[in-house]
C-alpha positions in Angstrom: -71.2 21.8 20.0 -73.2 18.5 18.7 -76.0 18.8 17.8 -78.8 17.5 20.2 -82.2 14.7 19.0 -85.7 15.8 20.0 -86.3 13.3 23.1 -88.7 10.6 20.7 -85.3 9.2 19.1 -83.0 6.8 20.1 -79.3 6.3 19.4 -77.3 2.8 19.2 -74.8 1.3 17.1 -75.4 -0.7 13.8 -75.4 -4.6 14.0 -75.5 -7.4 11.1 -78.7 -7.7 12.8 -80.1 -4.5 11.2 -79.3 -5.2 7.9 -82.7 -5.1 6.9 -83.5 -2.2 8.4 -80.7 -0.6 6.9 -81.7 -1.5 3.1 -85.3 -0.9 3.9 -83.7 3.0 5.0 -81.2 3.4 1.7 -83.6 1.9 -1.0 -86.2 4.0 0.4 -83.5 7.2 0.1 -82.8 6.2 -3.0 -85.8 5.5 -4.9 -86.8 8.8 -4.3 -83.3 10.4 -5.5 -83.2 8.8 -8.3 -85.7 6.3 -8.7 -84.5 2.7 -7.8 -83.1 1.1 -5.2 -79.1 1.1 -5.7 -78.6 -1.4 -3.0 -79.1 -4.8 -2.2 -79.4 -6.6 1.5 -75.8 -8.0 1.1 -74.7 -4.7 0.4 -76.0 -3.5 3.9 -74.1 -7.1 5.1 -70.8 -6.3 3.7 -71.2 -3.0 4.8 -71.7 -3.3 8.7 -69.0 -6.1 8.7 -66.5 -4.4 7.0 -62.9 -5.2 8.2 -61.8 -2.3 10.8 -65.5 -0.8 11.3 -65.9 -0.7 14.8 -69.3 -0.2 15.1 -69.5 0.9 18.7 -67.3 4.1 17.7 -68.0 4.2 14.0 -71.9 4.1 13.1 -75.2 5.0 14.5 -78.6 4.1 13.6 -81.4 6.8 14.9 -84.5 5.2 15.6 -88.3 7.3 15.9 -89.7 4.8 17.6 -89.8 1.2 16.4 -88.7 2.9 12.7 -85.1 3.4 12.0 -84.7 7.2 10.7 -81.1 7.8 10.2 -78.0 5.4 9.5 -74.5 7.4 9.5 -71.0 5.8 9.8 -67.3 6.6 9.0 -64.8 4.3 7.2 -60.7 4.5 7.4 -58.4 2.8 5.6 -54.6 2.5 5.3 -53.2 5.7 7.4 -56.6 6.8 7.8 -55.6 10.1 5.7 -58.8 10.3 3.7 -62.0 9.1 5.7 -64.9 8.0 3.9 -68.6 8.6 5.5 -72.1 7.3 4.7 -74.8 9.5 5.6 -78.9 8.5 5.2 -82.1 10.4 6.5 -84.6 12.3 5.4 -85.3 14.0 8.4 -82.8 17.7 8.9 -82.7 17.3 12.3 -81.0 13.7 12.2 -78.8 14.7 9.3 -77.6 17.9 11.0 -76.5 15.4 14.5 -75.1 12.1 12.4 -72.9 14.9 10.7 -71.7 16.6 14.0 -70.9 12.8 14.9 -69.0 12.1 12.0 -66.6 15.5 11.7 -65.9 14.3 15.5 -65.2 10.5 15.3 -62.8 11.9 11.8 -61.4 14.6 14.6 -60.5 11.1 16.6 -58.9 9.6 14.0 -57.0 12.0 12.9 -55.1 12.4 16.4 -54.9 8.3 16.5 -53.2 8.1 13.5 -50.7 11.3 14.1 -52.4 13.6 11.5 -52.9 16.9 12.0 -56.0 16.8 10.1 -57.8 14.7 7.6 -59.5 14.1 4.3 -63.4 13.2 5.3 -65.5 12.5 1.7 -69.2 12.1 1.3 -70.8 10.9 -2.0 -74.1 12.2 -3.2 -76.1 11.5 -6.2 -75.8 14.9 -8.2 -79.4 14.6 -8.4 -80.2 15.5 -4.6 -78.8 19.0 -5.3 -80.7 20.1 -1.8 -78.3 17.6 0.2 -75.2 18.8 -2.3 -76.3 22.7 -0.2 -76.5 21.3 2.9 -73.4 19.6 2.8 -71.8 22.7 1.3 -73.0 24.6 4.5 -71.8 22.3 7.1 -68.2 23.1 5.1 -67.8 20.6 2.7 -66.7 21.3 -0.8 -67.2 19.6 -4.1 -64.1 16.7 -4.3 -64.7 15.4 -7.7 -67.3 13.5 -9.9 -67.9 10.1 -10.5 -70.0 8.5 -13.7 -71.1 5.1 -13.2 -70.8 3.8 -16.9 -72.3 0.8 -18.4 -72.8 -1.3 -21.7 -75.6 -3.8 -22.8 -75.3 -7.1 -23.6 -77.4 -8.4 -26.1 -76.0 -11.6 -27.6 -72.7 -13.0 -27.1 -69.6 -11.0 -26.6 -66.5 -11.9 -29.1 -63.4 -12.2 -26.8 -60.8 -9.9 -27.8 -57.3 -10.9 -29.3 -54.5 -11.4 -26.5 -51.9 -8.2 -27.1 -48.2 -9.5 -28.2 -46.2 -10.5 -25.6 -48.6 -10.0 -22.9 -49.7 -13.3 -20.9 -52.9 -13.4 -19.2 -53.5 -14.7 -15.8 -56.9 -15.9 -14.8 -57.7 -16.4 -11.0 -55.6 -15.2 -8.1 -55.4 -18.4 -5.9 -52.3 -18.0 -4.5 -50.6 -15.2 -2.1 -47.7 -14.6 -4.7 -50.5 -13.8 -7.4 -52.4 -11.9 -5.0 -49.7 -9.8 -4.2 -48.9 -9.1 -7.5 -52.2 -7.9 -8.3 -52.0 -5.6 -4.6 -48.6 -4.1 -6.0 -49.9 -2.9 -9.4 -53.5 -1.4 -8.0 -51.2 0.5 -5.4 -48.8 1.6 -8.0 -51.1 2.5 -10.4 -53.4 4.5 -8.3 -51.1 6.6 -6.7 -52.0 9.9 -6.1 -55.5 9.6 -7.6 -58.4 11.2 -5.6 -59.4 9.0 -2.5 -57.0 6.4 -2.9 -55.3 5.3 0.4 -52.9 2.7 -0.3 -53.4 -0.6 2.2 -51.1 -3.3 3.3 -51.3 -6.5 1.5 -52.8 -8.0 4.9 -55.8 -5.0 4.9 -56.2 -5.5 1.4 -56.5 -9.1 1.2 -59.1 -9.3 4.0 -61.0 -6.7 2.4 -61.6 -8.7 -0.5 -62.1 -11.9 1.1 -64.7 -10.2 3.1 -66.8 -9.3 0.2 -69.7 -11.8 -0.4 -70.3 -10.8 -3.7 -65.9 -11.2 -5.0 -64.1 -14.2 -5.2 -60.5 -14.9 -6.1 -61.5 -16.1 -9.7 -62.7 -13.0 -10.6 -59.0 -11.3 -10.4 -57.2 -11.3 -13.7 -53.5 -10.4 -14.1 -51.6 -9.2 -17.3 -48.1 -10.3 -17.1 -45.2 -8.6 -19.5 -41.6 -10.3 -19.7 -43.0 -12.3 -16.3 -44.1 -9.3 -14.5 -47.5 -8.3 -13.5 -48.3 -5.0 -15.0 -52.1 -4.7 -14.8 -55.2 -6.4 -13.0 -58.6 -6.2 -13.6 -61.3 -7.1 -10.1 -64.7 -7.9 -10.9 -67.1 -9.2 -8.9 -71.0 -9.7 -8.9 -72.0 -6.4 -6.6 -74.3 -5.5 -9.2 -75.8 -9.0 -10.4 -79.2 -9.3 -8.4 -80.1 -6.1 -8.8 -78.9 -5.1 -12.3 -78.4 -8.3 -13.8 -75.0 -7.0 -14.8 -71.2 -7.5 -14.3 -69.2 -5.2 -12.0 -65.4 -4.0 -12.7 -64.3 -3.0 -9.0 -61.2 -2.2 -10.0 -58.8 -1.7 -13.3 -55.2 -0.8 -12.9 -52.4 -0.5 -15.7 -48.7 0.5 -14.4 -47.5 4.1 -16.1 -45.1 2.1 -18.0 -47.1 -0.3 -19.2 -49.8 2.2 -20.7 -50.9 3.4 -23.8 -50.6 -0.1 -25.3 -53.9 -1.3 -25.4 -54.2 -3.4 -22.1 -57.4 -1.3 -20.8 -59.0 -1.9 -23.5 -58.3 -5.8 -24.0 -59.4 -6.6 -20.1 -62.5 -4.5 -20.7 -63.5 -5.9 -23.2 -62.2 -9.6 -22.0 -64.5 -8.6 -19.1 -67.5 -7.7 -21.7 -67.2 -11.1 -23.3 -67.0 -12.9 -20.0 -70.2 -11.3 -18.8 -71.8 -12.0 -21.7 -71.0 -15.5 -21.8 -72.4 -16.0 -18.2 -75.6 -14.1 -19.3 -75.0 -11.1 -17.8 -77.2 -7.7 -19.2 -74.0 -5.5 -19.3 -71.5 -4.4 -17.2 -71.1 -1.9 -15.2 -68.0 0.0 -13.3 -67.1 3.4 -11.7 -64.6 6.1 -12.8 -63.7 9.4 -11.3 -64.1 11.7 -14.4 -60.9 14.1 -13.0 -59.2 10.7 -13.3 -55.2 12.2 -14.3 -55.1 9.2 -16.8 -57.6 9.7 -19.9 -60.1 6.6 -18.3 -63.2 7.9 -19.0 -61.9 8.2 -22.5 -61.1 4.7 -22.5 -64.2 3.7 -21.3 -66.9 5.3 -23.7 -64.5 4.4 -26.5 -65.1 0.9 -25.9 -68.7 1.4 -26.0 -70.0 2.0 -22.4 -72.1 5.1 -21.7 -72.7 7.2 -18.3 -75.7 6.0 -16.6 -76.1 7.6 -12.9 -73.6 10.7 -11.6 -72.2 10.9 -7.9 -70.6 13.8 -6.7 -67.9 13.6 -3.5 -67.9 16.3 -0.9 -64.8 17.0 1.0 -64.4 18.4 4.2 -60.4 18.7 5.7 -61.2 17.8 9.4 -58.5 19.1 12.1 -57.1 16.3 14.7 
């Protein structure tokens, strides 16, 4: 049974027009969690536009009065195996009816797309531990961890030494680059925790529809004239950290253990430094099956802020 509001709130679905409201909502979250905003106004933008958010089935703002009190939607991509959902209140009795909506817009999903159940993941700072119980109650279980790791800039950046026989290609402004770089992320994260692969055509609009990436920031890694790893950055973090953000970094299997993580971080340092950046920043889930977070404090970056995902397996 879902759970039912007191009568003083209202329900509707999210617009671009309630961007505002929404970052008012999250920074305000946030700040409190873990003492800074972690979001920015075009972060609520990209968010409510995202391609295939419908957001007449897939979010709902809860309003007390004029003030907006809760903010939950649900994100698919690909096949629509694994289900990703956004959650904000403060107030239990929001929380506990956003959540009922949630598990039962995933329930919908799961019978449109012919599964007989599906993956539905939360992320919480590890530092609301009280939300971490609640979640656990409502039958969610701890996924995995993620560290968001960073390094400082403080002078220039020395650009690291191309490896042998590796060619570097800056800038994906064409399809047949584009799809290179689509075939290697898919490859390469394969099987990794909450990784549903897309179509080129998803994928592609996905990018294009994030205000803060642009097609310069994609750099390839080409070995005997085939792509074998790509590096996305994009400037998600720049207003609000001052600092350089590696969406993505994927290295084929057969192409590992040669050094090219290392070379397009640090290619990525000394670009960020160049442009002025403080540091840069990027994500990595810590039960990562290749040795990343390895990688990544080798070269210097440290763990700053720790999310935890909560999975639930939601039945069709």
């Amino acid at each position: 049974m879902t759970a039912v509001l007191p009568e003083k709130y209202t329900v509707r679905p999210p617009s671009i027009e309630d961007a505002q409201a929404l970052l008012d909502l999250v920074s305000d979250y946030n700040t409190s969690v873990v003492g800074f905003a972690d979001y920015t106004l075009q972060d609520a933008e990209d968010q409510l536009t995202e391609p295939g958010f419908e957001p007449a089935t897939d979010g709902w703002l809860v309003f007390d009065g004029d003030r907006l009190a809760g903010y939950a939607a649900v994100f698919g991509k690909g096949d629509h195996s694994v289900v990703d959902a956004d959650l904000v209140t403060t107030d239990l009795a929001v929380e506990t009816y956003l959540l009922d909506h949630i598990v039962r817009r995933t329930e919908e999903f799961a019978r449109s797309y012919g599964h007989s159940s599906v993956q539905l993941d939360a992320v919480n700072y590890r530092a609301d531990t009280a939300r971490a119980e609640r979640l656990s109650s409502y039958g969610f279980a701890p996924g995995t961890t993620f560290h968001r790791m960073r390094i400082d800039h403080t002078g220039p950046v020395v650009a690291p030494e191309v490896p042998a026989g590796v060619v570097v290609r800056r800038g994906a402004y064409d399809e047949a680059s584009r799809r290179a770089a689509h075939a290697v992320l898919n490859a390469a994260f394969e099987g990794q925790f909450g990784f549903t692969p897309r179509s080129f055509e998803e994928w592609q609009t996905a990018q294009e529809n994030h205000s803060a990436f642009d097609w310069s920031q994609l750099t390839l890694l080409e070995v005997d004239g085939e792509a074998v790893a790509m590096l996305a950055s994009n400037d998600q973090f720049v207003e609000d950290e001052d600092c350089g953000y590696i969406g993505r970094l994927a290295v084929l299997e057969k192409a590992r253990g040669k050094g090219l993580a290392k070379f397009l971080l640090r290619d990525q340092f000394a670009v960020d430094a160049a442009a002025g950046r403080a540091g840069t920043i990027l994500h990595v889930d810590t039960n990562n099956p290749t040795p990343a977070l390895g990688v990544y404090l080798s070269v210097g970056m440290q763990a700053v802020l720790v999310m935890e995902v909560w999975r639930r397996e939601v039945a069709a």
